[in-house]
C-alpha positions as a LaTeX table, in Angstrom:
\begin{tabular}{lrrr}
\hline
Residue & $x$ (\AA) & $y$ (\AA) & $z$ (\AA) \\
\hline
Unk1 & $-102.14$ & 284.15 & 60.55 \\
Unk2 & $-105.45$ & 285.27 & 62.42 \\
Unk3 & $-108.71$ & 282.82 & 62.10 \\
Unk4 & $-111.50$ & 284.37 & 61.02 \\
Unk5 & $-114.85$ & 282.87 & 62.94 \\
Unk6 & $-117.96$ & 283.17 & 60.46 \\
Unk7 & $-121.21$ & 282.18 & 61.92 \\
Unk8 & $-124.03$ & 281.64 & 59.48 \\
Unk9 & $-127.28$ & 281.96 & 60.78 \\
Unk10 & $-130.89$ & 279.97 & 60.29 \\
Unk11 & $-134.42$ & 280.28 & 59.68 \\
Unk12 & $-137.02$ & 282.97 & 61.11 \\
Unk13 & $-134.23$ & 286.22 & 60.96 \\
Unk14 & $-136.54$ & 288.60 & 59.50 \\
Unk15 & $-136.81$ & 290.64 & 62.78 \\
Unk16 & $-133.51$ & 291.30 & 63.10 \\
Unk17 & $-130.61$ & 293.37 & 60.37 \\
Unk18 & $-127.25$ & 292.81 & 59.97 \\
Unk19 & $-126.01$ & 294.40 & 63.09 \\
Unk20 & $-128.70$ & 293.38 & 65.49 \\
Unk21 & $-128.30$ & 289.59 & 65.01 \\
Unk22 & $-124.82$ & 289.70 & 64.78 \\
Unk23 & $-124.73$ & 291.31 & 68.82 \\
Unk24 & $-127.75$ & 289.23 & 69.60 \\
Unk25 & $-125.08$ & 286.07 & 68.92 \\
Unk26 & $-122.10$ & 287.99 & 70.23 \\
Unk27 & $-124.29$ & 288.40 & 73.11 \\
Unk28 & $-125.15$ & 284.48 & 73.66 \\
Unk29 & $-121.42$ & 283.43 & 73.09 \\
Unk30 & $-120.30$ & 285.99 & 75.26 \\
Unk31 & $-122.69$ & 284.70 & 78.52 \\
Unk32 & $-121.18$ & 281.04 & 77.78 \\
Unk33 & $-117.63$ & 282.21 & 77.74 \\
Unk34 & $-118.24$ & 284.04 & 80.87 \\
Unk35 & $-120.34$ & 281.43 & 82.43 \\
Unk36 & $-116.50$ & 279.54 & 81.85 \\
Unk37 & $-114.38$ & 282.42 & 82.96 \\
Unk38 & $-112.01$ & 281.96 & 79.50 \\
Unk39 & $-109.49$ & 284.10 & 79.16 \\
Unk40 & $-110.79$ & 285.39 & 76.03 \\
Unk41 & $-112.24$ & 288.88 & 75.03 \\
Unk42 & $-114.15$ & 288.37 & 72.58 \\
Unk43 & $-113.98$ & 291.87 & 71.25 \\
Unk44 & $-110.32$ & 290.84 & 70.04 \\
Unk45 & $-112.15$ & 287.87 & 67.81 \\
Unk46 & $-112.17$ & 288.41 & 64.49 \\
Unk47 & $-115.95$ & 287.23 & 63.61 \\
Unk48 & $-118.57$ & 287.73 & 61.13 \\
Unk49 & $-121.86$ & 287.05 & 60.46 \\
Unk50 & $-123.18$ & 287.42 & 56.79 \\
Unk51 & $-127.12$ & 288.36 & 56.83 \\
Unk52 & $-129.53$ & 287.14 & 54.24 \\
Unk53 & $-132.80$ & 287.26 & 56.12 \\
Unk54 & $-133.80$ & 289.96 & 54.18 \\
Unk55 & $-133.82$ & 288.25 & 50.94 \\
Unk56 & $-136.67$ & 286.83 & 51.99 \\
Unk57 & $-138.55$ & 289.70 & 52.30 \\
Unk58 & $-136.82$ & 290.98 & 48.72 \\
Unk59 & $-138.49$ & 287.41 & 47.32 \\
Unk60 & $-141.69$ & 288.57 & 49.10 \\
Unk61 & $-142.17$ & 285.59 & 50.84 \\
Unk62 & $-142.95$ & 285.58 & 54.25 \\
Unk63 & $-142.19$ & 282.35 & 56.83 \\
Unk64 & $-143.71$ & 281.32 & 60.08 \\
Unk65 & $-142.57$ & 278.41 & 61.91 \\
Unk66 & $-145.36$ & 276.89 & 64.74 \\
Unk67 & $-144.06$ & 273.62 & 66.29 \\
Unk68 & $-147.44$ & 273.58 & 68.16 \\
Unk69 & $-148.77$ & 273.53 & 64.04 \\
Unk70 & $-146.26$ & 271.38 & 62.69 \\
Unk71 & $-147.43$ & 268.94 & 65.15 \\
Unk72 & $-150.37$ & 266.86 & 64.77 \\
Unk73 & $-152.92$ & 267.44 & 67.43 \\
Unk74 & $-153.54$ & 264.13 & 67.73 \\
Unk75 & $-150.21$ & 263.03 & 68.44 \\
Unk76 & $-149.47$ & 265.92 & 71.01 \\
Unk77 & $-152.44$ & 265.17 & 72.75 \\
Unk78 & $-151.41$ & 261.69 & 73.02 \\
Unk79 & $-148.45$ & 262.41 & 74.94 \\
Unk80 & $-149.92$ & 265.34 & 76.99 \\
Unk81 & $-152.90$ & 265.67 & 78.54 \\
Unk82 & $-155.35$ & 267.86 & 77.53 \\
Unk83 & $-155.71$ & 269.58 & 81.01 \\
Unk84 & $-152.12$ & 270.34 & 81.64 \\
Unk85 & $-151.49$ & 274.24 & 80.36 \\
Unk86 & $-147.86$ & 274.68 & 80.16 \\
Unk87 & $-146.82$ & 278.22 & 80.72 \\
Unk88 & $-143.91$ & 279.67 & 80.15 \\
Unk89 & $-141.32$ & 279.95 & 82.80 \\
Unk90 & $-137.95$ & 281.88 & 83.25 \\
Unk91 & $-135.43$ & 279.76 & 84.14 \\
Unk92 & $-132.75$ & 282.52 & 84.62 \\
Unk93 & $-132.10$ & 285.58 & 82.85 \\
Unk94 & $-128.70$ & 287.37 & 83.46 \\
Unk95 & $-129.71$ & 289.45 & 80.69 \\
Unk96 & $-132.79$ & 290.94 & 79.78 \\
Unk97 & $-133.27$ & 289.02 & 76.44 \\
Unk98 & $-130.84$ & 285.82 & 76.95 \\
Unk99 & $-131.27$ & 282.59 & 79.64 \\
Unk100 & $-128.94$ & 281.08 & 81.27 \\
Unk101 & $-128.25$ & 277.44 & 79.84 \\
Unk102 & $-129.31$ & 275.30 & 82.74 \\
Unk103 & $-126.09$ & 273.73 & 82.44 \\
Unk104 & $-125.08$ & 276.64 & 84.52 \\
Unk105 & $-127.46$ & 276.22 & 86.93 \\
Unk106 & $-127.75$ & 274.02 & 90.21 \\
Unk107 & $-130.80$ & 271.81 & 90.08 \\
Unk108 & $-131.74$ & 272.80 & 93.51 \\
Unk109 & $-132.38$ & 276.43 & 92.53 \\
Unk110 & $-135.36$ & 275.73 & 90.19 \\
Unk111 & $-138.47$ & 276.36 & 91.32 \\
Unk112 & $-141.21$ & 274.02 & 91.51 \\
Unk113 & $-143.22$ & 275.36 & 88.93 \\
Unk114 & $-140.48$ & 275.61 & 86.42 \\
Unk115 & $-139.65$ & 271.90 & 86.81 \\
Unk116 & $-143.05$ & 271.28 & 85.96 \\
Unk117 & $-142.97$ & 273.78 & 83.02 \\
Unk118 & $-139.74$ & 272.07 & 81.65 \\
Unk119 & $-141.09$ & 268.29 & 82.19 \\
Unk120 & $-143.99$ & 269.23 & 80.23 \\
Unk121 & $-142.16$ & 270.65 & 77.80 \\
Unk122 & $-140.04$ & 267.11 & 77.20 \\
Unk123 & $-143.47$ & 265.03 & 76.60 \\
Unk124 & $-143.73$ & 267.87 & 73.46 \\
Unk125 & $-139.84$ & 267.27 & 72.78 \\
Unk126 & $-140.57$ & 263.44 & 72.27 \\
Unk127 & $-144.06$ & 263.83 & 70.05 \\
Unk128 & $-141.71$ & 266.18 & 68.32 \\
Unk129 & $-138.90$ & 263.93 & 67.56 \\
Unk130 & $-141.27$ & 260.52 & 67.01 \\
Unk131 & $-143.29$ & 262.79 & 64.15 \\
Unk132 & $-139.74$ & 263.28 & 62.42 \\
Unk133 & $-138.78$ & 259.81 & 62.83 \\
Unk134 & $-142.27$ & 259.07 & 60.75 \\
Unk135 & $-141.33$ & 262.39 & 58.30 \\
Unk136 & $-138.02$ & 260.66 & 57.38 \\
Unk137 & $-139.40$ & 257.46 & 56.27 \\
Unk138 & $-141.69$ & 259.58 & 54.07 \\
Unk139 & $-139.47$ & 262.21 & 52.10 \\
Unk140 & $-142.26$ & 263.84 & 49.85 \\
Unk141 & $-144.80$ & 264.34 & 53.03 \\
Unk142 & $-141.94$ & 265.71 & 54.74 \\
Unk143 & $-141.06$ & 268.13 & 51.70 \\
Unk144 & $-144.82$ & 269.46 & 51.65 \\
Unk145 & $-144.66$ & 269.78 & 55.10 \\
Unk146 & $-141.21$ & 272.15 & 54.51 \\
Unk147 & $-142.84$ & 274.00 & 51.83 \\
Unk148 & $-145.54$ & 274.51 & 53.70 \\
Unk149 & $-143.76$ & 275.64 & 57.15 \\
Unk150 & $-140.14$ & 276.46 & 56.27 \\
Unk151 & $-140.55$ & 278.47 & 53.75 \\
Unk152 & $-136.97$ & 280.21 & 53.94 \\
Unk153 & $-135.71$ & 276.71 & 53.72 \\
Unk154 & $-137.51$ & 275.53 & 50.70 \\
Unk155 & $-136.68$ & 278.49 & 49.07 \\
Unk156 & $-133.24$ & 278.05 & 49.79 \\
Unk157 & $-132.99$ & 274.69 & 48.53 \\
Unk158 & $-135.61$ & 274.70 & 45.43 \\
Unk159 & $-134.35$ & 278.16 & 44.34 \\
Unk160 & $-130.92$ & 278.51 & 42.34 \\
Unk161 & $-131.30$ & 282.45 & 42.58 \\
Unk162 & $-132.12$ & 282.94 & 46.05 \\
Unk163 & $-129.39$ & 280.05 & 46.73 \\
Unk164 & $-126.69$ & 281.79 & 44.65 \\
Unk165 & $-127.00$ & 285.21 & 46.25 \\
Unk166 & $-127.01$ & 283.70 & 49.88 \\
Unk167 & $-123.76$ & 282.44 & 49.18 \\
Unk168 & $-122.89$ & 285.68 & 47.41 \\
Unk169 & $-123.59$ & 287.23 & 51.02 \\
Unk170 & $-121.17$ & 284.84 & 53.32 \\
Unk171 & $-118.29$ & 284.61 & 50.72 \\
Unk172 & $-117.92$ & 288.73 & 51.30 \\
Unk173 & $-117.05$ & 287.43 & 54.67 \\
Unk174 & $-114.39$ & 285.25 & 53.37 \\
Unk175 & $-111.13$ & 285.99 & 51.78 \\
Unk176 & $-108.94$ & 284.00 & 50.01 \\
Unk177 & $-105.41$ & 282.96 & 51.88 \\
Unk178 & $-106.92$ & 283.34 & 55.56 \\
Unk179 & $-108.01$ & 280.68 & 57.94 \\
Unk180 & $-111.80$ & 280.19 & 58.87 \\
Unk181 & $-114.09$ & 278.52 & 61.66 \\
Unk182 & $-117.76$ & 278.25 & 59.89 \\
Unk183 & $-120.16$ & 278.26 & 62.75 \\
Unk184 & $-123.38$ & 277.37 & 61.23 \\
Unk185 & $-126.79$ & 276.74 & 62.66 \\
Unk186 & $-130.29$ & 275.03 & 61.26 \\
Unk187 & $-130.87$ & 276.00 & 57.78 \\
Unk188 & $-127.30$ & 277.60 & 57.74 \\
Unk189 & $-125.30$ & 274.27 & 58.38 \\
Unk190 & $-127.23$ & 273.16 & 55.27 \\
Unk191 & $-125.94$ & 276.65 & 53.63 \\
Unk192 & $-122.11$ & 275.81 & 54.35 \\
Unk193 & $-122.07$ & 272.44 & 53.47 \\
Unk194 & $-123.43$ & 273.25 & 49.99 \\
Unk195 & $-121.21$ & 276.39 & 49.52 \\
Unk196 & $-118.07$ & 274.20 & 50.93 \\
Unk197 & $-118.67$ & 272.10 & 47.88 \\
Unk198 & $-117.80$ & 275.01 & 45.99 \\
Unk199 & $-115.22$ & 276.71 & 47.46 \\
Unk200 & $-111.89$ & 277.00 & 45.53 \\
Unk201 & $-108.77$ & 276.17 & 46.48 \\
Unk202 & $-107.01$ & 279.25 & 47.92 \\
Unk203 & $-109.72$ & 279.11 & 50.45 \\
Unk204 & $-108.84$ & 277.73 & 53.78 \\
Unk205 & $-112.00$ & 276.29 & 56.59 \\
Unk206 & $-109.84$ & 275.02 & 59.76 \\
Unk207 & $-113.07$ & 273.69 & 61.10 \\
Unk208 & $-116.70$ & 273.19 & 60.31 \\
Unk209 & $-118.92$ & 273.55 & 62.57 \\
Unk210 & $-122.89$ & 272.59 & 62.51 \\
Unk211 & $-125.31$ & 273.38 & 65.10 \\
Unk212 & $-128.98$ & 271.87 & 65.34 \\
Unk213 & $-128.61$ & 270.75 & 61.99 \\
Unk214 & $-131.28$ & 268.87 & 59.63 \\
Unk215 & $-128.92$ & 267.60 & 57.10 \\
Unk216 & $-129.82$ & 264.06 & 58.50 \\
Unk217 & $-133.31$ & 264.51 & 56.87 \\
Unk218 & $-133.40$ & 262.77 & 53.63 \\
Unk219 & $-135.72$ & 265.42 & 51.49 \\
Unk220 & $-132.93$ & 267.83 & 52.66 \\
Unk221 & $-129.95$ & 265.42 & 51.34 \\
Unk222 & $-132.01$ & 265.00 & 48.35 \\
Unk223 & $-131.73$ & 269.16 & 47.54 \\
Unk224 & $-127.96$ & 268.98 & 48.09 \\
Unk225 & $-124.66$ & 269.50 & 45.43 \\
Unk226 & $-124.68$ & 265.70 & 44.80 \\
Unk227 & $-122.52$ & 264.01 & 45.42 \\
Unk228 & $-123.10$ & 264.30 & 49.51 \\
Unk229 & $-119.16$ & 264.11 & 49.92 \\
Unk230 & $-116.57$ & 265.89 & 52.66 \\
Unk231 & $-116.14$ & 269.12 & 51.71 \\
Unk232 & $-112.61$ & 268.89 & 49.60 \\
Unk233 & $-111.49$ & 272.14 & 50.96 \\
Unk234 & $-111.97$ & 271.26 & 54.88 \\
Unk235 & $-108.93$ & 270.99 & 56.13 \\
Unk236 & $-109.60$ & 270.31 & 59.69 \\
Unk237 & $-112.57$ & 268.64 & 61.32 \\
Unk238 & $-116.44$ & 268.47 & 60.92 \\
Unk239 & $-117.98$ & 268.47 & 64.78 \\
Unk240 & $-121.41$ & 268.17 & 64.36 \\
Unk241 & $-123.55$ & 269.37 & 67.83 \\
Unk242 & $-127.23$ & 268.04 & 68.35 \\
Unk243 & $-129.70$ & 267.99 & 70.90 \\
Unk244 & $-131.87$ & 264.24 & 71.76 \\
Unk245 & $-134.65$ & 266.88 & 72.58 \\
Unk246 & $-134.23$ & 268.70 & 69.41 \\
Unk247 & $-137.06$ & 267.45 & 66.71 \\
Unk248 & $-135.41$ & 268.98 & 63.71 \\
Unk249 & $-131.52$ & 267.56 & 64.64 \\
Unk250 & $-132.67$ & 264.65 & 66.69 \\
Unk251 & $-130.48$ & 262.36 & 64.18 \\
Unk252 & $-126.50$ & 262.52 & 64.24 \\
Unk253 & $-124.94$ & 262.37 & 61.12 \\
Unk254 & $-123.36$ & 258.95 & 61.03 \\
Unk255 & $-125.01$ & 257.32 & 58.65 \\
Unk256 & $-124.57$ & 257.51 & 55.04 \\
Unk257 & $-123.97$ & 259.48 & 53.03 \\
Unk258 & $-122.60$ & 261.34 & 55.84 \\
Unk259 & $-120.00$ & 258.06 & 57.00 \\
Unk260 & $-117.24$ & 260.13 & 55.75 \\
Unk261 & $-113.78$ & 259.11 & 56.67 \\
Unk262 & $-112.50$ & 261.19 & 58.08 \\
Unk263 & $-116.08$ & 260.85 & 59.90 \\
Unk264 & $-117.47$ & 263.64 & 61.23 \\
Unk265 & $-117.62$ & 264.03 & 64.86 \\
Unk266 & $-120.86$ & 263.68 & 66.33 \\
Unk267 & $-121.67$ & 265.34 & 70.09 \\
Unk268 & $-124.52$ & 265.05 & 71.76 \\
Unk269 & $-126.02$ & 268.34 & 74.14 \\
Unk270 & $-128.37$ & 269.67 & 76.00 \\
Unk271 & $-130.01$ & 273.02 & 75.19 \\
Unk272 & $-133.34$ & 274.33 & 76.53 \\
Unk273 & $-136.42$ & 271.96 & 76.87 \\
Unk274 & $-139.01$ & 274.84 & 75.55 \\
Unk275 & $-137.23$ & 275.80 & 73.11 \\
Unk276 & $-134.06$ & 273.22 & 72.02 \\
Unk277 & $-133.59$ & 274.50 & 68.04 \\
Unk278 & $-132.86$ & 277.94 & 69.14 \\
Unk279 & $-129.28$ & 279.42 & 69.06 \\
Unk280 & $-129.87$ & 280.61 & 72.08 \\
Unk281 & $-129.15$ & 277.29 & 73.90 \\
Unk282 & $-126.61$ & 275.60 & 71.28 \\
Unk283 & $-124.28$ & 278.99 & 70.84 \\
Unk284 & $-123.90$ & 279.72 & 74.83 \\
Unk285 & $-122.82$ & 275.68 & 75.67 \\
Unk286 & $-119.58$ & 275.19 & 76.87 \\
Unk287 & $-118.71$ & 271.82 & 74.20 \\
Unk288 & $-119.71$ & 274.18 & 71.48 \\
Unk289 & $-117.81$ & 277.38 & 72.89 \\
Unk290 & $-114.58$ & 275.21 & 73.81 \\
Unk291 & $-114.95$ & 273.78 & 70.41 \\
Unk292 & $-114.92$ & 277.13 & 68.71 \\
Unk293 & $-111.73$ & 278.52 & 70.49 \\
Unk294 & $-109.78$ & 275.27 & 70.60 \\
Unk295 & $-107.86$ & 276.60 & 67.24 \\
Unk296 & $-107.35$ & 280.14 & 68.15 \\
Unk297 & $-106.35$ & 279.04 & 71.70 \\
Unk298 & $-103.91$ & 276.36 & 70.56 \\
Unk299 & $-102.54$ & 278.01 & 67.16 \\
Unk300 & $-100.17$ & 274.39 & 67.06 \\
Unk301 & $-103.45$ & 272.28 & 66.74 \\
Unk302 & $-104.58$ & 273.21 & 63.18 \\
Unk303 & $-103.42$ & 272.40 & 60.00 \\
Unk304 & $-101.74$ & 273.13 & 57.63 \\
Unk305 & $-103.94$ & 274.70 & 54.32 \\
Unk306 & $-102.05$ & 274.51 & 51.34 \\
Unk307 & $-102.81$ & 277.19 & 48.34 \\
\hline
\end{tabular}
């Protein structure tokens, strides 16, 4: 039987369609896999990506993320000084649109003024991530704060409708008596999990994966199909990817009510300093990429779905 990958995208899509986003991820998972000379062409993988960013636009509601916005100025400036001007830097670009993880890349190669780019970009990371620690001791701040920048996500999780006919878009992608990877990411990992809860039977997920994800946010739990249980129709494992230097993922999902058993298997990763939500970093690393192909590699490691 051939697995089916399905990767379900996040926030901020609107610039792309259908097509365009789904090469623009081809793209990144095809620089990690060659970065790792697999055998593997991944024009022989049976993927999909259901799009929805366009239902925001049907909704006519518009989102804008700014970190540099989300972030008190107070705080930033407490952790960076005011005369430093970080500018962006190119770390590598094998492609005109995609970097090069800089897991791939030999310290001693960086220049000096993108090491100094990059370390300023960590003092951000950490005001990032101690603002979220605050944000998660104070759910209903943190939900303005959502409503107010992640729009897509609110709407998502405040909005039966909108919430119905995303999953209306992803199951297209799934059929009934086939095996599945879910490869979610950000706002989509929070997508699967809630349309896993209401999957049938004769519907068979191998693995679930989440990438950068912000279920570990208690105003998000608090939006989710209660109860917050495993997924009844996962038959395989939950791996669960994050990056320390991430501010919206910078929490594993350990605690409860994610202490499933089985639990779900935490990893921690390095992405891109400047810019550690994007897919961009998570999609292209090898943990992630050997994580994906582990089942369609090894046919004798997955299990058995019963319909």
């Amino acid at each position: 039987m051939a697995m089916k990958i399905i990767f379900i995208h996040g926030m901020n899509q609107q610039n792309y369609n259908a097509d365009s986003l789904k090469q623009h991820w081809l793209d990144i998972f095809k620089l990690g896999i060659d970065e790792l000379q697999l055998p593997v062409a991944i024009e022989k993988l049976n993927i999909a990506l259901p799009f929805y960013g366009d239902l925001i636009t049907k909704h006519q509601l518009s989102n804008s993320f700014d970190l540099d916005a989300f972030l008190p100025k107070s705080l930033l400036d407490f952790h960076l000084h005011k005369g430093v001007q970080a500018k962006p830097s190119v770390v590598a670009t094998p492609t005109a649109s995609i970097p090069l993880l800089p897991y791939f890349i030999p310290d001693q190669n960086l220049k000096l003024s993108t090491r100094l780019y990059l370390a300023s970009q960590l003092v951000k990371d950490k005001a990032l991530k101690e603002f979220s620690l605050i944000l998660n001791n104070f759910p209903k701040l943190h939900e303005s704060l959502i409503h107010k920048f992640l729009i897509e996500t609110y709407l998502y999780l405040a909005n039966p409708e909108f919430m119905n006919e995303v999953h209306q878009r992803i199951l297209t992608s799934l059929k009934q008596g086939e095996e599945h990877i879910i490869v979610s990411h950000s706002l989509g990992t929070v997508i699967a999990y809630n349309l896993l809860q209401q999957l049938k039977s004769e519907y068979c997920i191998q693995r679930f994966i989440t990438l950068g994800s912000p279920l570990a946010f208690r105003v998000i739990q608090s939006k989710l199909i209660q109860p917050i249980v495993r997924p009844e129709h996962l038959y395989g494992d939950w791996h669960n990817f994050y990056s320390p230097d991430d501010f919206l993922t910078t929490f594993p999902l350990i605690d409860s009510p994610f202490n499933f058993s089985p639990e779900i298997i935490n990893t921690s990763i390095s992405t891109f300093v400047n810019s550690p939500h994007e897919i961009t970093g998570y999609l292209q690393h090898p943990a992630v990429i050997q994580n994906i192909l582990e089942l369609i590699l090894e046919p004798n490691s997955r299990i058995q779905c019963h319909f």
